[in-house]
C-alpha positions in Angstrom: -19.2 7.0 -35.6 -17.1 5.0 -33.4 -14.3 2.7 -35.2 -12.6 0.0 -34.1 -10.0 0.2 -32.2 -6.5 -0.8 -34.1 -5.7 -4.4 -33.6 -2.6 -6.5 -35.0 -3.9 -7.6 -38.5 -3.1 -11.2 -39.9 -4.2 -12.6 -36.7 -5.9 -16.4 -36.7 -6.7 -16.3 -32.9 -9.7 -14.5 -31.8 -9.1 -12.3 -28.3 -12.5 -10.7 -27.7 -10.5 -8.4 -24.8 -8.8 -6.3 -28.2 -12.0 -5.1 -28.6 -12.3 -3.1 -25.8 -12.4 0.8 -26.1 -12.9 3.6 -24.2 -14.8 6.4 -26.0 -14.1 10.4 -24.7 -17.7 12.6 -25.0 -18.7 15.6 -23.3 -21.6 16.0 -21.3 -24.3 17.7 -19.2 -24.6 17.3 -16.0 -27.9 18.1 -15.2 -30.6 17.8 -12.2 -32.5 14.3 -12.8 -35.6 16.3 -12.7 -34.7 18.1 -16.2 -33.7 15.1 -17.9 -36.9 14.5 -20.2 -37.0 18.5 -20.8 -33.3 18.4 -21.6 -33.3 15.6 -24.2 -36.0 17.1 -25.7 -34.1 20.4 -25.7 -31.1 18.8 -27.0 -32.4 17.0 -29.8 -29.4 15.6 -32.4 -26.8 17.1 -30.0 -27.2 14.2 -27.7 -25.2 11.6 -28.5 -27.3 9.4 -30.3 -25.4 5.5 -31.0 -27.4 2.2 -31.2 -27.0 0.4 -28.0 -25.3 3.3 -26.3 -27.1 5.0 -22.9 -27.0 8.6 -23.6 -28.4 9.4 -20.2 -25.9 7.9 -17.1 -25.6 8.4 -13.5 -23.9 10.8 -12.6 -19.7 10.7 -12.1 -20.1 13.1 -9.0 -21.9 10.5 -6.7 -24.5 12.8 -6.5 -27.3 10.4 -6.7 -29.9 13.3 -7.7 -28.3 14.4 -10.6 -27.2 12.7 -14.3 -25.2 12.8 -16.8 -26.7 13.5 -20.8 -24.0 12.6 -23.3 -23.4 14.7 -26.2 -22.5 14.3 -29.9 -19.1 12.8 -30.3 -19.1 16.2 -33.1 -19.1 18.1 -29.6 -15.2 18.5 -28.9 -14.9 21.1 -25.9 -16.6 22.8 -23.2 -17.2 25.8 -25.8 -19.7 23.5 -27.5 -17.8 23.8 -30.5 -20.1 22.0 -33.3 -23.3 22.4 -30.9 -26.4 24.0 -32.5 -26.7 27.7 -31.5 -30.2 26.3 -29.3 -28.3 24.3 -27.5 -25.4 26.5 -26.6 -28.3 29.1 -25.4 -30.4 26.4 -23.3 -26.9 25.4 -21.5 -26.5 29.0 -21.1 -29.7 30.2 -19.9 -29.8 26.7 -17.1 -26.0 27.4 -16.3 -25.4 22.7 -16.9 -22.1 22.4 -15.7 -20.1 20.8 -18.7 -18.1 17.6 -17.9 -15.7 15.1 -20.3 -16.4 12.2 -19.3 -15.8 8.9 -21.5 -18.0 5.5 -22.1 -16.9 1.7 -22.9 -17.3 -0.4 -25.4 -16.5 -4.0 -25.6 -16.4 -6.8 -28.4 -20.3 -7.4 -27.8 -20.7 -4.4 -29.2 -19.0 -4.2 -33.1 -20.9 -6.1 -35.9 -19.3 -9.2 -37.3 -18.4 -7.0 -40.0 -16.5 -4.6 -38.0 -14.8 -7.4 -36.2 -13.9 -9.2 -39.6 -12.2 -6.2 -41.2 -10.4 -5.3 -38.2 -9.0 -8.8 -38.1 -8.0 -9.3 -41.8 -4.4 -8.5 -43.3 -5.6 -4.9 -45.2 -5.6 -6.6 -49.0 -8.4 -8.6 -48.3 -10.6 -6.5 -46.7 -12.7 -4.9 -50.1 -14.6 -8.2 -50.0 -14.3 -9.5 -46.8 -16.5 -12.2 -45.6 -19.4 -11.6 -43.1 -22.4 -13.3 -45.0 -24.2 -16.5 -44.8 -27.3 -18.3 -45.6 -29.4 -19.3 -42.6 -30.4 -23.5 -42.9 -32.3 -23.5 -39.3 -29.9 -23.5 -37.0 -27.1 -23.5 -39.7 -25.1 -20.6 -41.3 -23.7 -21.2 -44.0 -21.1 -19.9 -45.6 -19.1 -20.1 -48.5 -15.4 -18.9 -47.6 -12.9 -18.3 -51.0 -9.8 -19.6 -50.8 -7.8 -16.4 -50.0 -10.1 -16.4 -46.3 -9.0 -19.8 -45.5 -6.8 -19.2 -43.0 -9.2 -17.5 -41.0 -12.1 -19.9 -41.5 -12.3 -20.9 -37.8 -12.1 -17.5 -36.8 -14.8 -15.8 -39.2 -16.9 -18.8 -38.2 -16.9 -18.3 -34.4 -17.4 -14.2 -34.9 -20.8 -15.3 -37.2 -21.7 -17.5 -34.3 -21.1 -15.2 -32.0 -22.9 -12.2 -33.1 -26.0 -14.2 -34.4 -27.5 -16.2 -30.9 -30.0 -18.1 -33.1 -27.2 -19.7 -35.2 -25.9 -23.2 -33.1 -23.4 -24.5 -36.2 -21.3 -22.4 -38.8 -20.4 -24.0 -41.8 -18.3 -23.8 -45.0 -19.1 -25.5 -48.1 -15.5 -27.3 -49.2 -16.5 -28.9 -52.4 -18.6 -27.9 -55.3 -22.3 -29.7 -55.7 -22.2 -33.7 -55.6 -23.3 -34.8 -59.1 -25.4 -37.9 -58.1 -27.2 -36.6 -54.9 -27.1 -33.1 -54.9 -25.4 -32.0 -52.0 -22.6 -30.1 -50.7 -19.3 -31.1 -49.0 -19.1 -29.2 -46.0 -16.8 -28.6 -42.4 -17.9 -27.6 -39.9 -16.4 -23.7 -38.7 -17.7 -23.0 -35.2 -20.1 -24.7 -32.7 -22.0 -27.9 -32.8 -21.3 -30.1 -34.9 -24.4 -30.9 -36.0 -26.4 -31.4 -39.3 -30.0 -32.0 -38.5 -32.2 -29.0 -39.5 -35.4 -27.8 -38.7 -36.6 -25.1 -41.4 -40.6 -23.7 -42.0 -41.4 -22.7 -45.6 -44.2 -22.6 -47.5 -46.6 -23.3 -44.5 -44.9 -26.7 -43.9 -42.1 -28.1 -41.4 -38.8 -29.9 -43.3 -36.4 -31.6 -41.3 -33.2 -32.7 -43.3 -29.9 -34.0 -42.3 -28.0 -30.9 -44.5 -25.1 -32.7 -45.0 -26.4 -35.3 -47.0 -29.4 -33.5 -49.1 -29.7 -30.7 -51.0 -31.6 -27.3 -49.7 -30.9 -24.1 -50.9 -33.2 -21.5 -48.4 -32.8 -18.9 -51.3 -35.2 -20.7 -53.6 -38.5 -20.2 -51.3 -39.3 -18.2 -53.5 -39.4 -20.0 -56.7 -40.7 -22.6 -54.4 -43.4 -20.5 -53.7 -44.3 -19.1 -57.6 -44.6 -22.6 -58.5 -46.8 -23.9 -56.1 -49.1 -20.7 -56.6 -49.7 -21.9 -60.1 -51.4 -25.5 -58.5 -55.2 -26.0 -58.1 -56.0 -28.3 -55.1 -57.4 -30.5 -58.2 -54.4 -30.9 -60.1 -52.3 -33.5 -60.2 -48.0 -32.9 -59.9 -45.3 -35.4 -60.6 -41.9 -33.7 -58.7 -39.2 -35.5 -60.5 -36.5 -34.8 -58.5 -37.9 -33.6 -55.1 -35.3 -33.1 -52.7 -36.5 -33.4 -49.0 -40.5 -32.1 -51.0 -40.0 -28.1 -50.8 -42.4 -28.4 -54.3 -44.2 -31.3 -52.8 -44.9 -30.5 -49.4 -47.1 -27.4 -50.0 -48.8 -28.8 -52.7 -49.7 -32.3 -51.2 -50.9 -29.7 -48.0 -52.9 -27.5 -50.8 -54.7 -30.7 -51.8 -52.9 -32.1 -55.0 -52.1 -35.4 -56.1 -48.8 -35.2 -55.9 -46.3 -38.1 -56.9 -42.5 -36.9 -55.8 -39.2 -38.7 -56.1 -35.4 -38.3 -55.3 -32.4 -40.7 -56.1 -31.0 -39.7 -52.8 -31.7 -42.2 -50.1 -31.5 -39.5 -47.6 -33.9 -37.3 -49.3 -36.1 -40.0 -49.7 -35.8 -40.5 -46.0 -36.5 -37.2 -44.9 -39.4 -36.6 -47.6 -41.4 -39.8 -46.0 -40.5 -38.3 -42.4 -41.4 -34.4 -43.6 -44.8 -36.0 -44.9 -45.5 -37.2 -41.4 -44.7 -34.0 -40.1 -46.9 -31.9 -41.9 -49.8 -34.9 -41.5 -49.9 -35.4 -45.3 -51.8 -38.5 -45.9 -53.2 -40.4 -49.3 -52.0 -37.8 -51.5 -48.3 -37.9 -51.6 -46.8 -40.7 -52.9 -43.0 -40.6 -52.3 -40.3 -42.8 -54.5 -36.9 -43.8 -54.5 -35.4 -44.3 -58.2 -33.5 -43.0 -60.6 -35.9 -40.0 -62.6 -36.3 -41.3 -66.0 -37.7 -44.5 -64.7 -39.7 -42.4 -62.4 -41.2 -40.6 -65.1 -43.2 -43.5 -66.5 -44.1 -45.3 -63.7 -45.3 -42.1 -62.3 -47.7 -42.1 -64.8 -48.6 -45.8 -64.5 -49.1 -45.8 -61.1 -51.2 -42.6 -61.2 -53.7 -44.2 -63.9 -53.9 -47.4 -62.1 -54.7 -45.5 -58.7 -57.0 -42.9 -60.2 -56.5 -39.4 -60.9 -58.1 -38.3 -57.5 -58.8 -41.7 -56.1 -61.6 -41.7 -53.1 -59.7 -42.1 -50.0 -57.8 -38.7 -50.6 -57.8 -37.4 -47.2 -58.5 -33.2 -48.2 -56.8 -30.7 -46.9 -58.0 -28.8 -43.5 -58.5 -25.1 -43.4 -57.4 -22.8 -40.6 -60.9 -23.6 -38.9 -60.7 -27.3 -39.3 -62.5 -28.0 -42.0 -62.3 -29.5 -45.0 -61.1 -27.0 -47.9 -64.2 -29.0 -50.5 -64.6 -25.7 -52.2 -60.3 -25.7 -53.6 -60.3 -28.9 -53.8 -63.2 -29.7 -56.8 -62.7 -26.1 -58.7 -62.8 -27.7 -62.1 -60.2 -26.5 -64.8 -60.2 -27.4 -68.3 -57.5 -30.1 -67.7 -59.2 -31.2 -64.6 -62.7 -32.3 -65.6 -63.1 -36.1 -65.7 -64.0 -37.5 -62.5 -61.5 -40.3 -61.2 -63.5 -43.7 -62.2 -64.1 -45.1 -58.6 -66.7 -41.9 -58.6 -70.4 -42.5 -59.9 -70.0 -42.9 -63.9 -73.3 -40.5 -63.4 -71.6 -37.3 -62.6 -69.3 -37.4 -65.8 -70.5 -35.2 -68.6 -69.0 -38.0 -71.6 -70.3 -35.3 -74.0 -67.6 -32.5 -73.1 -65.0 -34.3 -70.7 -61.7 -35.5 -72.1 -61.6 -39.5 -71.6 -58.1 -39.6 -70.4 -56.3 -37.9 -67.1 -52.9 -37.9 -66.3 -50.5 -35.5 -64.5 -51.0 -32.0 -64.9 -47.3 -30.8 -63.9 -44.3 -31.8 -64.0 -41.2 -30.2 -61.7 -38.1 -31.0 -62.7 -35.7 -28.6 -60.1 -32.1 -30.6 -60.9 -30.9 -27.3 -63.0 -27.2 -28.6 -63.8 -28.9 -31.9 -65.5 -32.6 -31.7 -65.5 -32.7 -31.3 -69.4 -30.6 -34.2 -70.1 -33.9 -35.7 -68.3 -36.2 -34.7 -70.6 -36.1 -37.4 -73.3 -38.0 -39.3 -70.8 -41.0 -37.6 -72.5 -40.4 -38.7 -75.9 -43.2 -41.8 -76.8 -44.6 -41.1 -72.9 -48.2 -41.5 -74.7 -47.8 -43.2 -77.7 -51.0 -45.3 -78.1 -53.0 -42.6 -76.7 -53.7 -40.9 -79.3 -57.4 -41.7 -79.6 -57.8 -41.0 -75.7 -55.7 -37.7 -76.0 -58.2 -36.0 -78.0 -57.3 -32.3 -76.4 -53.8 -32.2 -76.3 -53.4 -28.8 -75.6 -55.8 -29.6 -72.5 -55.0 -33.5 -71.9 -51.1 -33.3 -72.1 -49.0 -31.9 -69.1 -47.3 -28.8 -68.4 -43.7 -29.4 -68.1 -41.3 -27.1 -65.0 -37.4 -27.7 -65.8 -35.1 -25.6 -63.9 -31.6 -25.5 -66.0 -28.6 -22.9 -66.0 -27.4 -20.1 -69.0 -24.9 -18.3 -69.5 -25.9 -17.1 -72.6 -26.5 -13.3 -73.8 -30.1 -15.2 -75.3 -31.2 -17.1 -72.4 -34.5 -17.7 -74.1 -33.3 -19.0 -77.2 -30.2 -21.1 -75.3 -32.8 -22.3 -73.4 -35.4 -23.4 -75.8 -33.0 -24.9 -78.5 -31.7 -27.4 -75.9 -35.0 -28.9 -74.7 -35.8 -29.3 -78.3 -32.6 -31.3 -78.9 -33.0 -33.2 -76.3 -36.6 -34.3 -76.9 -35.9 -34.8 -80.4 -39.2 -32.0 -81.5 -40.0 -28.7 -81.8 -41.9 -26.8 -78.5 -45.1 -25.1 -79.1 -43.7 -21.2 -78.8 -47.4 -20.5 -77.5 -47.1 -22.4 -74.6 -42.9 -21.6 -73.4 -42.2 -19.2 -70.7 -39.0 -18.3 -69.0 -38.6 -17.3 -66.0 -35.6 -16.2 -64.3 -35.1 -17.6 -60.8 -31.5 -16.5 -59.4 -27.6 -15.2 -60.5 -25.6 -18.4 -59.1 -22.1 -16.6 -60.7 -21.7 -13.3 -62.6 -22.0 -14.8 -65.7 -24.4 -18.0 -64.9 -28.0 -17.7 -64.3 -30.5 -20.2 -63.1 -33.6 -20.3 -65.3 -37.4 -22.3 -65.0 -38.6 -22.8 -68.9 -42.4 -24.0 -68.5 -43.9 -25.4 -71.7 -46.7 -28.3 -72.6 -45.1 -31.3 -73.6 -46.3 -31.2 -77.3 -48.0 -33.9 -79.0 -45.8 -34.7 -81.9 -43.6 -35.2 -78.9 -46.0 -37.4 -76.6 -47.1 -39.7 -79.5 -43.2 -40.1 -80.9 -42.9 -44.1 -81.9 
């Protein structure tokens, strides 16, 4: 293993040059003819270091010979720590043993490596070196004891990783309102705009001004899996549309809204992007207003109104075949289709969202009272409301031992009614802190709930 080579700690300047070393080896100098039958011969006693040549010209000038280097465990022209093979293949082809030495330069240690060679010593057992990638963004999230060397650690992260442009360090915890981070800018451009596939779909964001956290994909992901291309999802607090992108482009009805002007911004630019037309229908407004006018809008425009542009498939067509796969909350055809292809006898009279996402897990419960009375006067249209009413997707934090119960007990309070144990799941998404975990309880909005007066 080669080390670093000993360089004055504490500094907040980085010299690449103090990274140079030379490395001392032994070696074989051998005819080039031999040099496949020699490797093979040689085996583990060659020296064998990622993005080291093991085979060189060689030092003689002798243009029809090389050199194979051997295991840095090989220390003398006796081949002391060889294998006895090798020692006798030397032997019986009389190779001439040579030192000889190789260089390495600052292109060559990890950002690790470079990091803890830099560091004062007391800081080293949790030195930083990690970062999450935003599209051409790493970003980082430096404790205050690293501070000092912020400009530094940025420019070795940018350095070693050529598909990085901008290293950043978050300064601030969350913004409350809008969801976003406070955040300088380390090494490279300064610039925010980000370009980032997931899910199947393009989002462009300006990442200083909305919130996107690229560890989520996969929740993300589960959520959207649970979708048919007939349902329809209300995203109550959609961010730049990482829940409603995929599922508008898997052929739901999906209503999304953020407070954040930016996000808002972004989510009408991101639907452009991924050619999302008549099924995405992208608001501005504060999320318990959304909530019901959500549900206004989406009975006065129809459940799956007729100019719902499908999605495509990989071969251009339409996907018909997802998008019309009845479920048992997803029977009534929207009324601007022929009243003749309704079955009145076995079809619930009344459709209205079939999920809602609320992803704001520091306040999305406080939210949730929004649901209290969302259907009173519909009782005589909600016939089914195990069927009829919607599933409900609230992301929140716990730091309780009971997660389940913690969870549970404060939905309840807030919606002033018990939840329907049948019906609750929850689901573990992340660890944001070692005693804080971030949680997506899924229930049906009950109906003692939905009819409250």
């Amino acid at each position: 293993m080669i080390t670093p080579p000993v360089i004055q700690r504490g500094l907040f300047t980085l010299d690449r040059s103090l990274f140079n070393k030379s490395v001392n080896v032994m070696a074989l100098r051998i005819p080039a003819s031999m040099t496949m039958e020699c490797k093979k011969a040689l085996g583990t006693d060659m020296l064998l270091v990622p993005k080291i040549r093991n085979v060189v010209d060689s030092d003689d000038g002798e243009k029809s010979k090389r050199l194979i280097l051997l295991s840095m465990a090989i220390s003398n022209k006796d081949l002391e720590g060889a294998s006895e093979k090798t020692k006798e293949f030397v032997k019986e082809h009389g190779f001439e043993l040579a030192e000889t030495q190789f260089q390495v330069s600052y292109d060559y240690w990890t950002a690790d490596e470079v990091v803890r060679a830099i560091l004062p010593e007391e800081l080293l057992v949790e030195a930083p070196s990690s970062f999450t990638t935003v599209g051409h963004i790493a970003h980082m999230n430096l404790k205050d004891e690293y501070l000092p060397w912020k400009h530094l650690i940025g420019q070795v992260i940018l350095d070693k990783n050529p598909n990085l442009k901008t290293v950043v360090n978050k300064t601030d915890s969350i913004d409350t309102t809008f969801r976003f981070f406070k955040m300088e800018v380390l090494a490279g451009e300064d610039n925010m705009i980000a370009e980032v596939r997931e899910s199947g779909c393009r989002f462009k964001f300006d990442f200083a001004h909305v919130y996107w956290n690229s560890r989520l994909h996969t929740e993300h992901d589960r959520l959207v899996k649970m979708f048919k291309a007939s349902d329809a999802v209300c995203d109550v607090m959609a961010g730049v549309g990482p829940f409603a992108m995929p599922a508008a482009k898997k052929g739901c009805n999906v209503y999304a809204n953020d407070l954040n002007p930016v996000s808002y911004k972004y989510m009408l630019e991101n639907a452009k992007l991924n050619k999302i037309q008549n099924n995405l229908h992208i608001y501005n407004m504060d999320g318990r207003e959304f909530i019901r006018k959500a549900v206004e809008d989406l009975e006065k425009n129809g459940y799956r109104p007729a100019n719902m542009v499908m999605p495509t498939n990989n071969k251009g067509k339409k996907d018909t075949k997802a998008a019309t796969t009845p479920t048992p909350s997803t029977e009534t055809k929207p009324e601007t289709e022929p009243t003749s292809e309704v079955s009145t006898s076995s079809t619930p009279a009344f459709k209205t969202f079939d999920h809602f996402v609320m992803n704001l897990p520091a306040t999305a419960i406080e939210f949730l009272d929004a649901f209290r009375g969302l259907f009173k006067g519909r009782e005589a249209q909600i016939t089914q409301p195990k069927v009829q009413l919607p599933m409900i997707h609230c992301h929140c934090f716990s730091k309780s031992e009971t997660p389940e119960d913690d969870v549970r007990e404060r939905v309840e309070s807030v919606m002033g009614g018990k939840l329907e144990r049948d019906s609750v799941h929850l689901h573990w998404v992340r660890k944001v802190a070692p005693n804080k975990d971030m949680y997506c309880i899924s229930f049906r909005l009950p109906a003692e709930i939905a009819f409250a007066r």
